[in-house]
C-alpha positions, 0 to 999 in steps of 0.5 A: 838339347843337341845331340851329336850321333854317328851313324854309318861314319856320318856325323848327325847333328840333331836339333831337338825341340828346345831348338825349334827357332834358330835364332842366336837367342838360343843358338849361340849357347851351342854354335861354338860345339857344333863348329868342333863337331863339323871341324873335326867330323871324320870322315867330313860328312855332316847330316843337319836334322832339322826335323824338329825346327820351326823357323830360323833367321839370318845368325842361323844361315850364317852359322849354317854356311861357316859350318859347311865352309869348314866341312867343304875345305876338307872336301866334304859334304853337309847336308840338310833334312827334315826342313818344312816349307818355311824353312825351305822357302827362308833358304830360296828367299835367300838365294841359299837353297842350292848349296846343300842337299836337302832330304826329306829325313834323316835316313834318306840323308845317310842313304845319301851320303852312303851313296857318296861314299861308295861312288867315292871308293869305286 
């Protein structure tokens, strides 16, 4: 199950367990939801917590980059966390690793996104 949460006007999509291999197999029966989620998040700050996925392919990373496309056209910000090495070493193989931010848990994320916003309106 996916869970969309709202935690300190942060969108957090969370992939359960059933998610732990993000392929599009299993990722393309909820892709489409997502995308509204990220399409409309307000404010457009969007947290990936990834913590419970093992491994994920090139139809995730392709997913992951329409989503932050959509996000970052309404000047916002996604950012990853909970990604284990492997996860980690798919995005530096691909030359991806940088566009995001990466935390090493959800509510290091928020802290960070909430760092954001504060700088944003001061």
């Amino acid at each position: 199950m996916v869970n969309i949460l709202r935690q300190e006007n942060i969108t957090v999509i969370d992939l359960g367990p059933e998610y732990s291999g993000l392929a599009e197999d299993n990722l393309g029966k909820i892709a489409q939801q997502i995308i509204e989620v990220a399409k409309h998040a307000s404010p457009p700050l969007v947290v990936f917590d990834l913590s419970q996925t093992d491994t994920f392919d090139g139809y995730f990373i392709q997913f992951l980059i329409r989503t932050w496309k959509l996000v970052k056209k309404r000047s916002g910000t996604v950012v990853l966390c909970g990604l284990n090495e492997e996860c980690q070493n798919v995005l530096k193989k691909n030359k991806i690793d940088a566009l995001w931010r990466q935390f090493p848990n959800r509510n290091a994320a928020i802290a960070g996104l909430q760092g954001e916003i504060e700088s944003a309106t001061t």
